[in-house]
PyMOL Python script that loads the backbone (N, CA, C, O; Angstrom):
from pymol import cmd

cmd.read_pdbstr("""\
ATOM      1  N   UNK A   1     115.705 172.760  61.846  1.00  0.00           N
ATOM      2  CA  UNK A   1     116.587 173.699  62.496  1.00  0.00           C
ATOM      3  C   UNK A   1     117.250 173.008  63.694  1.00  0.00           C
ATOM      4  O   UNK A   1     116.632 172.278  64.469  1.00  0.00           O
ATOM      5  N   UNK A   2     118.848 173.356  63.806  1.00  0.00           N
ATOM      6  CA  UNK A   2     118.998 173.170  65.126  1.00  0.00           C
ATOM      7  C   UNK A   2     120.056 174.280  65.561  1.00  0.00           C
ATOM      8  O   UNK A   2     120.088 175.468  65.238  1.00  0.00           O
ATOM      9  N   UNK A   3     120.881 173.582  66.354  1.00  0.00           N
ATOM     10  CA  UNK A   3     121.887 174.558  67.174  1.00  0.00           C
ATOM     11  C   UNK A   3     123.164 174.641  66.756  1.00  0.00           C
ATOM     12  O   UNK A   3     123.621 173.597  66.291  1.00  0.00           O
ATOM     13  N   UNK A   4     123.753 175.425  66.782  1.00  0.00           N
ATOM     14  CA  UNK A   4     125.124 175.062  66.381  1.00  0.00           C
ATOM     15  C   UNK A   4     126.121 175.012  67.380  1.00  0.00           C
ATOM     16  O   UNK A   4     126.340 175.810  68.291  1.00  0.00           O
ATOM     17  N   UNK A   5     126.579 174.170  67.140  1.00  0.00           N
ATOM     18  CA  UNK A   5     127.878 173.473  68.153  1.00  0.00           C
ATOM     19  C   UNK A   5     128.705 174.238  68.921  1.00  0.00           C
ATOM     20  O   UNK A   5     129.179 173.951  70.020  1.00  0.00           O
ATOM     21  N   UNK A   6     128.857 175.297  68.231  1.00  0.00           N
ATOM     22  CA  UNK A   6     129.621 176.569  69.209  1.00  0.00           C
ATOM     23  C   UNK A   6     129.109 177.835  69.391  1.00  0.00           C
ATOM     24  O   UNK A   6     129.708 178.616  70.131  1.00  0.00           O
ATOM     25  N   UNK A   7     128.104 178.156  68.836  1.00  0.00           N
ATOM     26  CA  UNK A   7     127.656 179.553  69.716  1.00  0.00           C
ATOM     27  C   UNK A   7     126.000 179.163  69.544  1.00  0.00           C
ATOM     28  O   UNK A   7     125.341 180.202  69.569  1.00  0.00           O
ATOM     29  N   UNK A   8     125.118 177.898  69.370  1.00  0.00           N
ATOM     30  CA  UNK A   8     123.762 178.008  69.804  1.00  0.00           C
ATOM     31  C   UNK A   8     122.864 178.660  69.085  1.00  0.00           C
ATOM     32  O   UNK A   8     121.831 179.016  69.653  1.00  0.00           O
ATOM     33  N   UNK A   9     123.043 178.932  67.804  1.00  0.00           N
ATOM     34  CA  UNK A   9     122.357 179.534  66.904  1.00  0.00           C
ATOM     35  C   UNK A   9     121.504 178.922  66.183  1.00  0.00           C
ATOM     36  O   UNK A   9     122.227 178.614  65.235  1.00  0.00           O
ATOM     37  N   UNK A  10     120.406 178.485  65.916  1.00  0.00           N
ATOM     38  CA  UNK A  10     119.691 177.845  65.428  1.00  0.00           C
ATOM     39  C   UNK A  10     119.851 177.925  63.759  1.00  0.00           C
ATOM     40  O   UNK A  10     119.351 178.965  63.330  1.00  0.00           O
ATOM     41  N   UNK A  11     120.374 177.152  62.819  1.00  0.00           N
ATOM     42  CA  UNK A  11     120.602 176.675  61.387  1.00  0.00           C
ATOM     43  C   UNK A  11     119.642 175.728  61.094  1.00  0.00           C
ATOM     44  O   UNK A  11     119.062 175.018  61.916  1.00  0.00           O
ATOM     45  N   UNK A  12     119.481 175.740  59.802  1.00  0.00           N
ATOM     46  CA  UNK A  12     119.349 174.950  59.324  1.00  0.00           C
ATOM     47  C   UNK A  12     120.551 173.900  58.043  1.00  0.00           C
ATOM     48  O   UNK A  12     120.513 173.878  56.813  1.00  0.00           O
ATOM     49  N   UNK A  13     121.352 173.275  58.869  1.00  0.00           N
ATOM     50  CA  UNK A  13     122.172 172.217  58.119  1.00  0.00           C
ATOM     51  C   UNK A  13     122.157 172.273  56.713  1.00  0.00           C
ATOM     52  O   UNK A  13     123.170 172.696  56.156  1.00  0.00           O
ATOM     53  N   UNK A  14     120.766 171.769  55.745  1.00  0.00           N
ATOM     54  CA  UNK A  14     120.850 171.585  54.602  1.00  0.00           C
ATOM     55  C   UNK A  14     120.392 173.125  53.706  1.00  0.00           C
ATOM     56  O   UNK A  14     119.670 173.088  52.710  1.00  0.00           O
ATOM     57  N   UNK A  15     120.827 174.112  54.142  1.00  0.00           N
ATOM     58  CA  UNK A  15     120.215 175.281  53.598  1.00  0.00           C
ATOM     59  C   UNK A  15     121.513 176.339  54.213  1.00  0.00           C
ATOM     60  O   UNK A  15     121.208 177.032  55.184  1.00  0.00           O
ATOM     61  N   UNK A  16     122.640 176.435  53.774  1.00  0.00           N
ATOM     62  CA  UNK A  16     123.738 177.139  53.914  1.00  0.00           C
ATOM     63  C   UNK A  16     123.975 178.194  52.681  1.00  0.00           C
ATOM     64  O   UNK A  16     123.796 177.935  51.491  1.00  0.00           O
ATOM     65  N   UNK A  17     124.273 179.032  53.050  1.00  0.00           N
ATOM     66  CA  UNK A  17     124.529 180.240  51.874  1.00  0.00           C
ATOM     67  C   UNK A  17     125.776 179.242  51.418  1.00  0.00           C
ATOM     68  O   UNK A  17     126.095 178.149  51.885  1.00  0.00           O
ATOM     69  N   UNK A  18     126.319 179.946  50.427  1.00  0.00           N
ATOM     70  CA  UNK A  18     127.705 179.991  49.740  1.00  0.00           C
ATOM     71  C   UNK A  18     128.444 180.943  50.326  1.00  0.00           C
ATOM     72  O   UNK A  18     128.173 181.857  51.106  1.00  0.00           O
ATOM     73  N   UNK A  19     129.742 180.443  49.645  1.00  0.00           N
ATOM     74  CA  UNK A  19     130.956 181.677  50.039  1.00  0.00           C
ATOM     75  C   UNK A  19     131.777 181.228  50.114  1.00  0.00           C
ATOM     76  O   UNK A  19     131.684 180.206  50.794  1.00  0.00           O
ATOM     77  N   UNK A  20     133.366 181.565  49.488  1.00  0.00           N
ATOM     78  CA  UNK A  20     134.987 180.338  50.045  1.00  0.00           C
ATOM     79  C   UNK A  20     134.750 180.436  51.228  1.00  0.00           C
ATOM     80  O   UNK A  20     134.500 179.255  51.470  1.00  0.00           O
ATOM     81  N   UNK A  21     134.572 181.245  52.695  1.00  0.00           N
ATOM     82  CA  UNK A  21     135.058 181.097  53.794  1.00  0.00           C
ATOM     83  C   UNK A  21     134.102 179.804  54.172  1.00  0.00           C
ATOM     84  O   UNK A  21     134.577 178.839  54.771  1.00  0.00           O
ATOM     85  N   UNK A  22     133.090 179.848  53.880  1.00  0.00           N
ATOM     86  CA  UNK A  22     132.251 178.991  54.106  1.00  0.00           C
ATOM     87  C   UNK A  22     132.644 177.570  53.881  1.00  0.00           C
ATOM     88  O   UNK A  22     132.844 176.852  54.861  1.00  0.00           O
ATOM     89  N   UNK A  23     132.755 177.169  52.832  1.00  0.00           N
ATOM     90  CA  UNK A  23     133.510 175.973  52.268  1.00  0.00           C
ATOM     91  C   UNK A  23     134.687 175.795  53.165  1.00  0.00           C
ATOM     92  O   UNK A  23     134.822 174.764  53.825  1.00  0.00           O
ATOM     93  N   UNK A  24     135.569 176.810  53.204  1.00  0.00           N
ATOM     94  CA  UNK A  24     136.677 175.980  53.604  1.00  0.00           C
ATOM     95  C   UNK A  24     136.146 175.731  54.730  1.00  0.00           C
ATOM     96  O   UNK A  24     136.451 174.569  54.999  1.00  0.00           O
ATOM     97  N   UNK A  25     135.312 176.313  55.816  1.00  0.00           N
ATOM     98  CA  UNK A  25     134.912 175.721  57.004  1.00  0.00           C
ATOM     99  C   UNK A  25     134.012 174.067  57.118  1.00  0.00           C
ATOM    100  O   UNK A  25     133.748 173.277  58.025  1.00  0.00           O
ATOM    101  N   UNK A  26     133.787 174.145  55.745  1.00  0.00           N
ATOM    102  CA  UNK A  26     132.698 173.030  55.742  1.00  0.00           C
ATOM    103  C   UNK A  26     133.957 172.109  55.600  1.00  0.00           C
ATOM    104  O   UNK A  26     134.135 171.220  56.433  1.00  0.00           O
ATOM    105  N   UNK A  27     134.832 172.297  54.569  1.00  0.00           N
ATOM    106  CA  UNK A  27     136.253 171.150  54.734  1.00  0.00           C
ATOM    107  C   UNK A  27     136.197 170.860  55.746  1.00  0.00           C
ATOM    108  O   UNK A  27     135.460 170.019  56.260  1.00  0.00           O
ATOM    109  N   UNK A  28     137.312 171.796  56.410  1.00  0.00           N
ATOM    110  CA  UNK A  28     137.534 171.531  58.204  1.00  0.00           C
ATOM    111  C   UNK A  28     136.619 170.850  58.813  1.00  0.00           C
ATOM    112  O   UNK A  28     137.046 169.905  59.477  1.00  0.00           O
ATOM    113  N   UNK A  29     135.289 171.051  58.805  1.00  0.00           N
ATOM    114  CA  UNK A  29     134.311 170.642  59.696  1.00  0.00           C
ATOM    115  C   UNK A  29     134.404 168.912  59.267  1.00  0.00           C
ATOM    116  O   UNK A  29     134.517 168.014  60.102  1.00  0.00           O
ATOM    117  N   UNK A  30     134.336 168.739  57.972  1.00  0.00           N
ATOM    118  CA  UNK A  30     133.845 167.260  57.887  1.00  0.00           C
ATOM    119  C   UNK A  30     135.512 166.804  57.830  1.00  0.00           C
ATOM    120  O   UNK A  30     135.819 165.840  58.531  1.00  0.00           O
ATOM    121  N   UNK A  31     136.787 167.586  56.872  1.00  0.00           N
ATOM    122  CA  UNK A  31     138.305 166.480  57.391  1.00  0.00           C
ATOM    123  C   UNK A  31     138.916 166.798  58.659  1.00  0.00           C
ATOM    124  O   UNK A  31     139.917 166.121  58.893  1.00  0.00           O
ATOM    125  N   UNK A  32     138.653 167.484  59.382  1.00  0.00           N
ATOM    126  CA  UNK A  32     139.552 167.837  60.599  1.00  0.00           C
ATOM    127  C   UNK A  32     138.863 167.500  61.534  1.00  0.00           C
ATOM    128  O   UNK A  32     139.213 166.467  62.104  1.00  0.00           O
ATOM    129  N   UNK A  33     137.649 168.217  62.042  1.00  0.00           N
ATOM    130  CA  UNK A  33     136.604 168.893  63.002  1.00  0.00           C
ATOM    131  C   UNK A  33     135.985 167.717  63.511  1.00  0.00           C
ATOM    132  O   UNK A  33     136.126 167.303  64.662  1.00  0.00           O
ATOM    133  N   UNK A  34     135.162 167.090  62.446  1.00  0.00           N
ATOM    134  CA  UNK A  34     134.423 166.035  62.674  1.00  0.00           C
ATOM    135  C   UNK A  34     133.153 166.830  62.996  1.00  0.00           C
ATOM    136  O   UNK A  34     132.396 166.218  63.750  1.00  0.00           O
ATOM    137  N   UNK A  35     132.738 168.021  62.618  1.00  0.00           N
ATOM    138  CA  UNK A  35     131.750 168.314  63.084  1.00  0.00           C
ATOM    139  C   UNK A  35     130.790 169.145  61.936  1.00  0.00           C
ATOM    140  O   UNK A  35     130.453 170.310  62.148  1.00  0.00           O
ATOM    141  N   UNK A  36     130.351 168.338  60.577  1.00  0.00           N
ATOM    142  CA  UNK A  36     129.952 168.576  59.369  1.00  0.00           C
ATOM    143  C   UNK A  36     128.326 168.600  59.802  1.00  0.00           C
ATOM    144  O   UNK A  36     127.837 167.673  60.448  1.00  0.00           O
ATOM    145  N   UNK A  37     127.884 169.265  59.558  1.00  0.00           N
ATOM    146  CA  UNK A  37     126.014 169.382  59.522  1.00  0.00           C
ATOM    147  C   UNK A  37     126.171 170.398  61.078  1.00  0.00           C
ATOM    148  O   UNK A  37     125.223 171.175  61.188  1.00  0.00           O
ATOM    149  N   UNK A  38     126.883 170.457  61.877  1.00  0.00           N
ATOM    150  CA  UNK A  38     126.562 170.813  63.299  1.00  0.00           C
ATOM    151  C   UNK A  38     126.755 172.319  63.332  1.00  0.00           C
ATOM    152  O   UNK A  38     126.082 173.088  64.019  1.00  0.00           O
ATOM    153  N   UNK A  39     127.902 172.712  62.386  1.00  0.00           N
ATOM    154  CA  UNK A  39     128.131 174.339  63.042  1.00  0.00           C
ATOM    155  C   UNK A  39     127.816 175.400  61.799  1.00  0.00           C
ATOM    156  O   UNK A  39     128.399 175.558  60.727  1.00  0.00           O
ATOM    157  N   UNK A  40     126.631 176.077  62.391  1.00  0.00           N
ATOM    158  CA  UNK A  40     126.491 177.343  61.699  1.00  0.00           C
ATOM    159  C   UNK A  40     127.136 178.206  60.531  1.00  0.00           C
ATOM    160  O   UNK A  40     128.359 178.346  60.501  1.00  0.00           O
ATOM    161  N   UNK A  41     126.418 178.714  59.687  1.00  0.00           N
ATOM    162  CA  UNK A  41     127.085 179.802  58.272  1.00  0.00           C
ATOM    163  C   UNK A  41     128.101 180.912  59.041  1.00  0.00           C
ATOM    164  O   UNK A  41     129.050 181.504  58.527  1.00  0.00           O
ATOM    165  N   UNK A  42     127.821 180.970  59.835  1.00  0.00           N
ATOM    166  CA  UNK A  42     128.481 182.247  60.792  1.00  0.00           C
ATOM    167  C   UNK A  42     129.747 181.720  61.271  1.00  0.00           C
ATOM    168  O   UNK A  42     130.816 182.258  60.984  1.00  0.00           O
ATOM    169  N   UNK A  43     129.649 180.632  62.027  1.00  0.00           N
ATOM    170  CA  UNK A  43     130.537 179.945  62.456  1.00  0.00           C
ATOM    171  C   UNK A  43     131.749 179.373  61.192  1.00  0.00           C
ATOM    172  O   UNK A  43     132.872 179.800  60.925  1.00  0.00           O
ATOM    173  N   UNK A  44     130.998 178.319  60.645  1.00  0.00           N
ATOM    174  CA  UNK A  44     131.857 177.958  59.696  1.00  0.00           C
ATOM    175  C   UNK A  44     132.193 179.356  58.949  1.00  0.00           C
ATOM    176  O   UNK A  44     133.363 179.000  58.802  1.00  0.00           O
ATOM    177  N   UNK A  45     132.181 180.311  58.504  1.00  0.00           N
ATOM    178  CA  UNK A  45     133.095 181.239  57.636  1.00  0.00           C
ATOM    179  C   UNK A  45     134.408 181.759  58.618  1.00  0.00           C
ATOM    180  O   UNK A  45     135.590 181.820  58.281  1.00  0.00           O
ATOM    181  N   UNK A  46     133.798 182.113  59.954  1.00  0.00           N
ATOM    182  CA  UNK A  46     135.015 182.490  60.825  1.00  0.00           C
ATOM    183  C   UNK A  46     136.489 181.349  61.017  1.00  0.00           C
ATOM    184  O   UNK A  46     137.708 181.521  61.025  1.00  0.00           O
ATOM    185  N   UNK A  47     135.475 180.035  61.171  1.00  0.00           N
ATOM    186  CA  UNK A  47     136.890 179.376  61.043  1.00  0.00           C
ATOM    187  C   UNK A  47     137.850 178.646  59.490  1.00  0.00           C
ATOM    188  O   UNK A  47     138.992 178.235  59.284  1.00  0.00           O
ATOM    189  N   UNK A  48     136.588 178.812  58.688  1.00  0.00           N
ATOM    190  CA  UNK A  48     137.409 179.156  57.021  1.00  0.00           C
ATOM    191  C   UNK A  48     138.247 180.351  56.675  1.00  0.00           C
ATOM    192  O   UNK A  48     139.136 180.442  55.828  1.00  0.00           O
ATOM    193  N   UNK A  49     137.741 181.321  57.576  1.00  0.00           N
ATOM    194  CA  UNK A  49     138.399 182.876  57.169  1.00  0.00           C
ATOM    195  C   UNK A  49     139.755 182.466  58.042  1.00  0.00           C
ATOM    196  O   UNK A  49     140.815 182.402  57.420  1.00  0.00           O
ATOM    197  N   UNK A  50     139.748 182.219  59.305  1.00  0.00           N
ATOM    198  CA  UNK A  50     140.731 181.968  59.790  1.00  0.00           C
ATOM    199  C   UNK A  50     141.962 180.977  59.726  1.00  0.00           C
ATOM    200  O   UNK A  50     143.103 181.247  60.100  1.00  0.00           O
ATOM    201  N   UNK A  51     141.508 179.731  59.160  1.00  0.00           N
ATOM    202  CA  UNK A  51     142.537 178.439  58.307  1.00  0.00           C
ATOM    203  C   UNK A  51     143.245 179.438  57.111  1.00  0.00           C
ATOM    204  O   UNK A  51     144.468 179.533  57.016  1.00  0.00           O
ATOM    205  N   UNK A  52     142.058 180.356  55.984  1.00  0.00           N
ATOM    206  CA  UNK A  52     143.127 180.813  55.074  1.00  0.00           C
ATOM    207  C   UNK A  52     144.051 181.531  55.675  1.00  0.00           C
ATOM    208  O   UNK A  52     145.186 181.180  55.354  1.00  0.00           O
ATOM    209  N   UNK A  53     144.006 182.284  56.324  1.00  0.00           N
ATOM    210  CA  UNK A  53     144.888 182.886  57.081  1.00  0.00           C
ATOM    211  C   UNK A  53     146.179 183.005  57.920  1.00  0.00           C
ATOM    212  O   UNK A  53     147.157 183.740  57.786  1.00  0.00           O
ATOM    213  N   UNK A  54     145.818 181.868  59.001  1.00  0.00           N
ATOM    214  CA  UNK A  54     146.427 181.394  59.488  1.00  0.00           C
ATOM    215  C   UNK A  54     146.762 179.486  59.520  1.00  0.00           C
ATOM    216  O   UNK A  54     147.595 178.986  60.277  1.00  0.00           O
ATOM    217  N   UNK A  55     146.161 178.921  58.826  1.00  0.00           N
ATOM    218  CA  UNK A  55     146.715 177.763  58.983  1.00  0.00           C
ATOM    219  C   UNK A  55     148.082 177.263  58.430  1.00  0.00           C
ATOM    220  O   UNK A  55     148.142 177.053  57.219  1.00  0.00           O
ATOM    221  N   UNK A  56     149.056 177.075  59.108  1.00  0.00           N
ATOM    222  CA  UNK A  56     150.770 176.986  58.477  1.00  0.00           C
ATOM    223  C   UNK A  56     150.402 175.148  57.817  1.00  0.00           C
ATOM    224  O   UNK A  56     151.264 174.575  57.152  1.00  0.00           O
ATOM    225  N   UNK A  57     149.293 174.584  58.084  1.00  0.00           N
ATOM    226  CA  UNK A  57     149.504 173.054  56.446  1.00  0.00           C
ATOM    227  C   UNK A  57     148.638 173.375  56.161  1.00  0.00           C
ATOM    228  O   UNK A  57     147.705 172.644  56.491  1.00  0.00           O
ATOM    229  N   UNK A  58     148.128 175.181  55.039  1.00  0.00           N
ATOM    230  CA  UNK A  58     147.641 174.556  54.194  1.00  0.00           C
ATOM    231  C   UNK A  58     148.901 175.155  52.918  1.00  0.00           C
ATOM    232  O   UNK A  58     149.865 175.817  53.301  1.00  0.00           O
ATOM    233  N   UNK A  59     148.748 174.880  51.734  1.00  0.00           N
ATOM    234  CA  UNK A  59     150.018 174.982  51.013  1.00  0.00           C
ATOM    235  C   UNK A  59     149.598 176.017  49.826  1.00  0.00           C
ATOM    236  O   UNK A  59     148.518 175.747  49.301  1.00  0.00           O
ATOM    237  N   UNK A  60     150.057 176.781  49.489  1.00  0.00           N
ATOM    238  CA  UNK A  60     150.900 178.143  48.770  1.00  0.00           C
ATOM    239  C   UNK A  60     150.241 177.663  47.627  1.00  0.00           C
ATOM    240  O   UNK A  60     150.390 178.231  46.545  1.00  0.00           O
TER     241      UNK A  60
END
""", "prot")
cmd.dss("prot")
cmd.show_as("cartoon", "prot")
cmd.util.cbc("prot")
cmd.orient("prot")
C-alpha cells in the first residue's frame, strides 16, 4: 500500500479495479503525467472522466 500522489489515499498500485475512466487515467498517468503506479482508482477515473470530456487532443 501506499499514498497517492494527490489526495493521500492509501492504494494499492498492483490491485486497481477496472473501468474506461480508469484506463484512460492510467494512459495519462504513464504518457502525459509521468505519474503511473502513484495515483489512486479514485483519482485516476476523475482525471480519465475528465480528458474524455474535456481534453481538445484527444480525437473524434
Amino acid at each position: 500500500m501506499i499514498p497517492c500522489r494527490h489526495c493521500g489515499a492509501e492504494f494499492d498500485p498492483d490491485n486497481l479495479p477496472g473501468g474506461t475512466e480508469i484506463e484512460a487515467g492510467m494512459i495519462l498517468a504513464r504518457e502525459r503525467y509521468g505519474d503511473d503506479g502513484k495515483v489512486c482508482a479514485n483519482c485516476l477515473a476523475s482525471r480519465g472522466r475528465l480528458a474524455m470530456m474535456y481534453d481538445p487532443t484527444r480525437h473524434n
